[in-house]
Structures are given as C-alpha cells and as structure tokens.
C-alpha positions as CSV (number, residue, x, y, z in Angstrom):
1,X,0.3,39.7,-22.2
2,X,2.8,38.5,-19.8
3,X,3.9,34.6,-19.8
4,X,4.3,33.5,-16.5
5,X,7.2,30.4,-15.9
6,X,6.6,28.6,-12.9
7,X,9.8,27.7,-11.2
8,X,9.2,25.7,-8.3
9,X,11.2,25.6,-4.9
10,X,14.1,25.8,-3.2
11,X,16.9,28.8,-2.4
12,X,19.4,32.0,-2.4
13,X,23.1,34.9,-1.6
14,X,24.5,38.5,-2.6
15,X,26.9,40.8,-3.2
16,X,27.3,43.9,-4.6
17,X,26.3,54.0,-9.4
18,X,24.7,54.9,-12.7
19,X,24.3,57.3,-14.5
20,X,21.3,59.8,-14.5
21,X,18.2,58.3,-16.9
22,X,16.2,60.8,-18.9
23,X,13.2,59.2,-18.2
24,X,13.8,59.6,-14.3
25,X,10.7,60.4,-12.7
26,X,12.1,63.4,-9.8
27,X,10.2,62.0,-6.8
28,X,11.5,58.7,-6.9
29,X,14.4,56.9,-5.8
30,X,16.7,56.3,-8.9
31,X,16.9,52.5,-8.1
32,X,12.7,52.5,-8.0
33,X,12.4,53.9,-11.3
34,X,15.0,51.9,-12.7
35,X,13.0,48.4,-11.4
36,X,10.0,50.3,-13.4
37,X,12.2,50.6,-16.2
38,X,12.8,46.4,-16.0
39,X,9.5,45.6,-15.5
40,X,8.5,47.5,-18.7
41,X,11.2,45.7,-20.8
42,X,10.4,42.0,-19.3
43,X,8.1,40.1,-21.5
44,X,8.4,36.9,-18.7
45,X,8.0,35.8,-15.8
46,X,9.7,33.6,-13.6
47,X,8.5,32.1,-10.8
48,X,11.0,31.6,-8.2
49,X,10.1,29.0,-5.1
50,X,12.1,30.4,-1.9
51,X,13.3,27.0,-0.2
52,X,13.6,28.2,3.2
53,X,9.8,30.1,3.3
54,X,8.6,27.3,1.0
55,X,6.6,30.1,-1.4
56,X,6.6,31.2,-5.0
57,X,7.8,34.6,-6.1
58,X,6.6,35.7,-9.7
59,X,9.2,37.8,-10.6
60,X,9.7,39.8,-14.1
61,X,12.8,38.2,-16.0
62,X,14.8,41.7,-15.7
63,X,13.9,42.0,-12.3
64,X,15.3,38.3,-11.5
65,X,18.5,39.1,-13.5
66,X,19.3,42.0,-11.8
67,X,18.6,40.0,-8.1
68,X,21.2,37.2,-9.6
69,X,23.4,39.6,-10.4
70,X,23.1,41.2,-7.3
71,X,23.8,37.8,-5.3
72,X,26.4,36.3,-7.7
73,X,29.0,38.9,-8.2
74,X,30.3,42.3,-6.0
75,X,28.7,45.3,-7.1
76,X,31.8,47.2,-6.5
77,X,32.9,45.3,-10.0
78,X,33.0,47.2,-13.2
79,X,30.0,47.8,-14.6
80,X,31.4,45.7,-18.3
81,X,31.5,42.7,-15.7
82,X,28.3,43.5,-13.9
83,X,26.9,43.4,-17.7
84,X,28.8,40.4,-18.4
85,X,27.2,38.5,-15.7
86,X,23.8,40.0,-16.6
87,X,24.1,37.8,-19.9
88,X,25.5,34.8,-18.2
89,X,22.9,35.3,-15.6
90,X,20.1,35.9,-18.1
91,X,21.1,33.2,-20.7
92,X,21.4,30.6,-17.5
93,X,17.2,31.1,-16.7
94,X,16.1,31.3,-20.7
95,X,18.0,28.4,-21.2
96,X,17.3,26.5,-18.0
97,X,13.6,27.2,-18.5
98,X,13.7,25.9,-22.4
99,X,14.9,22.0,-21.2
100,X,14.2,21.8,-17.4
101,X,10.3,20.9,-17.7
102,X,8.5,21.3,-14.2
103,X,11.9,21.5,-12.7
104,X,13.0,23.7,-9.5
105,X,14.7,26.3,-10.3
106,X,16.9,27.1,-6.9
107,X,17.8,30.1,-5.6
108,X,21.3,28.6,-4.3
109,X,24.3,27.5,-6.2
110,X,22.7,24.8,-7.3
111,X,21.1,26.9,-10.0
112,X,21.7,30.8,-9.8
113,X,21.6,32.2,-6.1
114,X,18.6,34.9,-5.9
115,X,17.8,37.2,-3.0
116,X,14.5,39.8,-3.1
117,X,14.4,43.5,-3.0
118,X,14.1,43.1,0.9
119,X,16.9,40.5,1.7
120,X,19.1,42.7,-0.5
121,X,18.1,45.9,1.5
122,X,18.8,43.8,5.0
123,X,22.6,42.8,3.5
124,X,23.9,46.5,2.0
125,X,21.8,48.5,4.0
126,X,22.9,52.1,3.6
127,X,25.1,50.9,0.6
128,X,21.9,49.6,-1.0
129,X,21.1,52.5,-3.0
130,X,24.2,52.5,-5.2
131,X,25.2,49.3,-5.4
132,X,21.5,48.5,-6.3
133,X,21.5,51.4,-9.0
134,X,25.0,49.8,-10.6
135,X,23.3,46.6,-10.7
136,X,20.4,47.7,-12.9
137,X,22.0,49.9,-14.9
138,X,24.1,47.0,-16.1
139,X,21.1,44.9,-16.3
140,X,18.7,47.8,-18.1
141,X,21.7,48.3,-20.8
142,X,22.2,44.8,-21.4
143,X,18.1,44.0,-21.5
144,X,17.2,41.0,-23.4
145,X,20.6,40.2,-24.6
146,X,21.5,36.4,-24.2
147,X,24.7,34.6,-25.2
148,X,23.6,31.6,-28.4
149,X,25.4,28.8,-29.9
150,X,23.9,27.2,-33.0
151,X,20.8,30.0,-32.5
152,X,20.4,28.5,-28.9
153,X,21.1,29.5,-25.9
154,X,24.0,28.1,-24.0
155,X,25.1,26.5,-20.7
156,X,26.1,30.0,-19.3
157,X,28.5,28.6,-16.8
158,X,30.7,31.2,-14.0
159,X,32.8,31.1,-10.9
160,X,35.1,32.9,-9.1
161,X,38.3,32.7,-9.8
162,X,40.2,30.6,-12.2
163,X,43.9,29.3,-11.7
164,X,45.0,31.5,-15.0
165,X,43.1,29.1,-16.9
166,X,39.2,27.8,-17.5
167,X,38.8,24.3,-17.6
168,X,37.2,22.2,-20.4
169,X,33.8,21.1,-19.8
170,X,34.5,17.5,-19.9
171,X,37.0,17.5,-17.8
172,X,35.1,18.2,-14.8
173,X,31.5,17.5,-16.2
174,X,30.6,14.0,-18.0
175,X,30.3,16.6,-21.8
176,X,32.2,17.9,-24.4
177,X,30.9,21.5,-25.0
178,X,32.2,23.4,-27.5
179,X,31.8,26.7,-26.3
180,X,33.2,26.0,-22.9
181,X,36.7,25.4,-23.7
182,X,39.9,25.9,-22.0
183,X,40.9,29.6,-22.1
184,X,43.8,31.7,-20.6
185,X,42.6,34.1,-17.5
186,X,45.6,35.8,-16.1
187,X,43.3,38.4,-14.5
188,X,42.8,36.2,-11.8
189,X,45.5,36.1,-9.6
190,X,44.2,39.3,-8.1
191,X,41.5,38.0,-6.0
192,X,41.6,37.3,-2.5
193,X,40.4,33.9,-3.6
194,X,43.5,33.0,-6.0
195,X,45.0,31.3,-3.2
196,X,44.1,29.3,-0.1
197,X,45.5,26.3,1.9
198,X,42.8,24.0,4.4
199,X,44.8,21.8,6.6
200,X,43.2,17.9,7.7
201,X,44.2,15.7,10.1
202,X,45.2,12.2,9.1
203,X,41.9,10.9,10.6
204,X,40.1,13.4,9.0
205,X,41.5,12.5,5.5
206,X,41.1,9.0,5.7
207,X,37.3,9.4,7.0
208,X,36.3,12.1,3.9
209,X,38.0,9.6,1.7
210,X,36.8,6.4,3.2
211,X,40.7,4.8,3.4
212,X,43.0,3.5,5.6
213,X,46.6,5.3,4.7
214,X,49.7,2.9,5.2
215,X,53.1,4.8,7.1
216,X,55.1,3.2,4.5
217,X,53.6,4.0,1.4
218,X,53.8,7.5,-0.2
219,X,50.4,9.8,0.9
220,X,50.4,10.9,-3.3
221,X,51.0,9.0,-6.2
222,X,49.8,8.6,-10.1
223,X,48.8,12.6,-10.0
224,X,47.2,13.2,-13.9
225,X,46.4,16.8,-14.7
226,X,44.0,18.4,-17.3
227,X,45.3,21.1,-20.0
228,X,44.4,23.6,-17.2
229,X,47.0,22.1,-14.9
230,X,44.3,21.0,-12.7
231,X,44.4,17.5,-11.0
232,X,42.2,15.4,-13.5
233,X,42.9,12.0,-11.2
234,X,45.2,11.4,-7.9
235,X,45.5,8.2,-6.0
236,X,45.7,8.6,-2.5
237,X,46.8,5.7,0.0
238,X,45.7,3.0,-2.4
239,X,42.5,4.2,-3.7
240,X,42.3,6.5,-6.9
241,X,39.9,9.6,-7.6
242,X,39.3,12.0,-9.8
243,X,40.4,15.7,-8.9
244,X,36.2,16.6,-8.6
245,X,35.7,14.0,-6.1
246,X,38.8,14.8,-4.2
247,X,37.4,18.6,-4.5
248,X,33.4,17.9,-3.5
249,X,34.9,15.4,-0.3
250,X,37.5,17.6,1.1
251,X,35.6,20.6,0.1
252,X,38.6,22.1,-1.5
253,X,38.1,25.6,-3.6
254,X,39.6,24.4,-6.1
255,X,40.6,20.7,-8.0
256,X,44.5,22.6,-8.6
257,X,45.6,21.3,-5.7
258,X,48.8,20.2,-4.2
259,X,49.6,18.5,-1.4
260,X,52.1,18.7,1.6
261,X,52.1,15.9,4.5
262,X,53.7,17.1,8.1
263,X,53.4,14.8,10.4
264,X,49.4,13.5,11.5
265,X,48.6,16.9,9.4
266,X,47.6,17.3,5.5
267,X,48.0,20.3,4.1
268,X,46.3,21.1,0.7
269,X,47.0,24.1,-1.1
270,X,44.8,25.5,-4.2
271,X,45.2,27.8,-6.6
272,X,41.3,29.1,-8.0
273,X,38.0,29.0,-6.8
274,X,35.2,27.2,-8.2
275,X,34.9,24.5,-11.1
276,X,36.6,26.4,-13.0
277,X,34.1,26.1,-16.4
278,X,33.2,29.4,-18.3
279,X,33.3,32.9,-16.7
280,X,35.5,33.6,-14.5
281,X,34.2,36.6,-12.4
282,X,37.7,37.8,-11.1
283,X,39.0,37.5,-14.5
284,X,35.8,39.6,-16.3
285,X,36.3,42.4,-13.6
286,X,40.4,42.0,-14.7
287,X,39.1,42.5,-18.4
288,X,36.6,45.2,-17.8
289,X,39.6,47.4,-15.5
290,X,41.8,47.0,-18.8
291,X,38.7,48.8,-20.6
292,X,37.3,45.2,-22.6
293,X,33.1,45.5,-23.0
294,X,31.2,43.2,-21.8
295,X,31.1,42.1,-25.5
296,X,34.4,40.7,-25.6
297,X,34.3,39.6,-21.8
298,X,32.0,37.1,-22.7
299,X,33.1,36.1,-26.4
300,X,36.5,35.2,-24.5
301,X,35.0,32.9,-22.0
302,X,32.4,31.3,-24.0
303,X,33.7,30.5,-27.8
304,X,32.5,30.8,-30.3
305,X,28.8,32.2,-29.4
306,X,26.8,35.0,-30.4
307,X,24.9,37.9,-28.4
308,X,21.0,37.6,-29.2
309,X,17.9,38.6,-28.3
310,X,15.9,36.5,-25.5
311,X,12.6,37.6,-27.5
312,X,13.5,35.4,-30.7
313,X,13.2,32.3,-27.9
314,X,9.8,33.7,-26.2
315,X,7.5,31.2,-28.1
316,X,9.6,28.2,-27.0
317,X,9.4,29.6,-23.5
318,X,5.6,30.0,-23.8
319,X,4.8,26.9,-24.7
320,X,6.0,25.1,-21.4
C-alpha cells in the first residue's frame, strides 16, 4: 500500500538522453515508460500544493524527484550531476517530510522548485523528450538513494555557483552543521553565473539600507570575511550588517562582494551565486566532466555522510 504525505500549498521553475531500457515497452514514448518505471519503484507519496492554482498534486516520490530535478538544474548537465542532485533533491523531501509536521512544502525556492509533466512540456517543448529522458534516467539509477548523517537524513542544501569555495553553515545560517562545511570548488568559475556586477544609485542604496550616507565619510569600512572569503559583516555609512543582509536587501547573487563608488553610482561586484552552503551545481557538473560519480560529487560537498536507502526511513514517514 502506498503512504500518501500531504504537503500543503504554495509554488514552482525548470531546466533541463538515456540509454535504451530492457524493459521498454515498443509503443511507448521512452520518457512514458520510464515515469512507469518511477511509479513502480515509489513506495510514497507526496502531496504537493501548487500556490498559484491553490490545489494539491499527489505525486509518487520518484516522480517528484525527477520534476525537482527537472526545475533545479540544466538537463544538458552530466548525467553524475543530474544524479547528484537526484539525492540532494530526494534527501531534501524525506527529510523535510520527517520534521516539518503539517508544513507547506513549496514548489519555489523556498523549498525545492517543482513544475508537472505539463508545465515542463510548455518550457522545452520539442526538447522535452530528451532532456525529460536524461532526467529520469538519472533519477531511475539513483532510486531510493538518500544522503545520511548519524543514520539520518541530512539538510541536503545546493546552489549555483560557488566563489571556489562552499561556505560553512553557520556562517550564513544561525547552525553549526557538521556535514556542511567549507569545501574547495574550483569547478565553478565556469559558469555564466561566476561573475556579475548590479550597479545602485546613491538614493537607491541608502533607501534598501535604510541610511543616510555622509560625503565625508568613507562608503566601506570594518569589511570581516568568512573562511570562504565571503563578506561575513560590512559597515556601510555608519550602520553595520552582516554580508546576508547586505545580500537579501540589495538582492546581490552572491555575499562575496566588493564594492566600487563612482560618483552618485554604487557598483557591487560578486563573485558566486547563491548562499553558497552544500552543492554547488556548477561545480558537480565540473566534477562529473572530469569523470567523478555522483558518489563522490556528493561525499565532497556534504562530509562526512553516507548514501542509504529512503526505505529504512518509510515507517517514520508513515507515521506523520
């Protein structure tokens, strides 16, 4: 019998060729047979409340993966990351589901972005065939895997694109974690997303900031930075932050930042996208092009965990 997880309301995004499966039946699409072939090997449900229709979609647990996966990272990736991001994306919903009680789950950052079989179709149109087959290939070979600490399963952070390095939990979350510790990540500089400058007015500053800057007093001053080399506190004008909050007011990419005044214009230049905690999805796809498995992608970014079966965690799972 199935056991069906309500997850209440609220969002979703995407992105994204297999091989041929024995078990193919010859007048289907590969990508239908392959959504069979997840169905058959979920053993839960999730229920997934779409914010902007404000319904519930009961969706298999392989199926959802796949979906994340599908919104979360390229599918043009290599299929070790595309696996690697199955686990992170799988281990995110067990784990999620095994503390959150009655909770929403979202189908936007907030929580893992999800899009259904028809948004997906909508976005890739005639690339949805292969990019959907990739995605559940990765997703069927990886079924049931999730990433453990301590025989339970973790905080399965990701993002982008790292500056060269992940950052240490607490030092852009309130906890010490022990798995998410800072890690090197060199892969990243390829991405488009490695660098990126957003320019603000003087007026603009002062009004995201909520401060009055003084022409005689230096714009920067007091900059701290973490063991990532990201700005860890700043004070600006006369009012201090900490890198986050500069990040979440200016909307930055990134809390390695530096800044570069020019007349009644502030120009801020990162270096990495996202919070910077965990996986780094550039820098899995860098790992996976130097021939690393999806084993190792995610034993670098997460330390000191194990890879185990989501099936040892059903009864918790059933019992919410």
């Amino acid at each position: 019998m199935a056991i069906i997880l309500i997850i209440p309301t609220i969002i979703v995004v995407p992105f994204t060729g297999a091989s041929k499966d024995q078990s193919e039946k010859p007048n289907e699409p590969k990508s239908k047979q392959q959504e069979i072939n997840l169905l058959e090997a979920s053993e839960v449900n999730v229920s997934v409340m779409r914010s902007q229709k404000d319904t519930v979609e009961d969706v298999p647990l392989e199926v959802y993966v796949s979906r994340v996966v599908a919104s979360e990272m390229p599918a043009d990736f290599e299929l070790e990351a595309l696996k690697a991001q199955a686990l992170a994306a799988r281990t995110y919903i067990v784990q999620y589901l095994s503390h959150e009680d009655g909770a929403n789950v979202t189908d936007t950052v907030q929580h893992q972005v999800y899009k259904n079989d028809e948004e997906l179709r909508k976005i890739w149109e005639s690339d949805y065939e292969w990019k959907m087959d990739k995605i559940e290939q990765a997703v069927k070979e990886t079924a049931g895997e999730i990433l453990t600490y301590n025989n339970q399963p973790i905080t399965a952070a990701f993002f982008s694109t790292s500056n060269g390095f992940t950052e240490n939990s607490e030092d852009y979350w309130p906890n010490e974690i022990p798995y998410l510790r800072s890690v090197e990540s060199p892969w990243d500089k390829q991405s488009p997303k490695y660098n990126h400058q957003q320019v603000f007015t003087t007026e603009q500053l002062e009004q995201a900031l909520g401060l009055q800057l003084s022409e005689n007093a230096p714009l920067l001053s007091n900059m701290k930075k973490t063991e990532s080399n990201r700005v860890s506190e700043v004070t600006i004008g006369n009012k201090t932050f900490t890198g986050r909050e500069i990040r979440e007011s200016l909307q930055l990419q990134s809390t390695d930042f530096s800044v570069e005044q020019k007349n009644d214009h502030v120009i801020f230049t990162t270096k990495g996208y996202g919070h910077g905690i965990g996986m780094s999805q550039y820098g899995a796809n860098g790992m996976a092009q130097e021939g690393k498995s999806y084993e190792e992608i995610v034993k670098h970014y997460y330390n000191g965990i194990d890879i185990a079966k989501v099936n040892d965690h059903l009864p918790k799972l059933a019992s919410k």
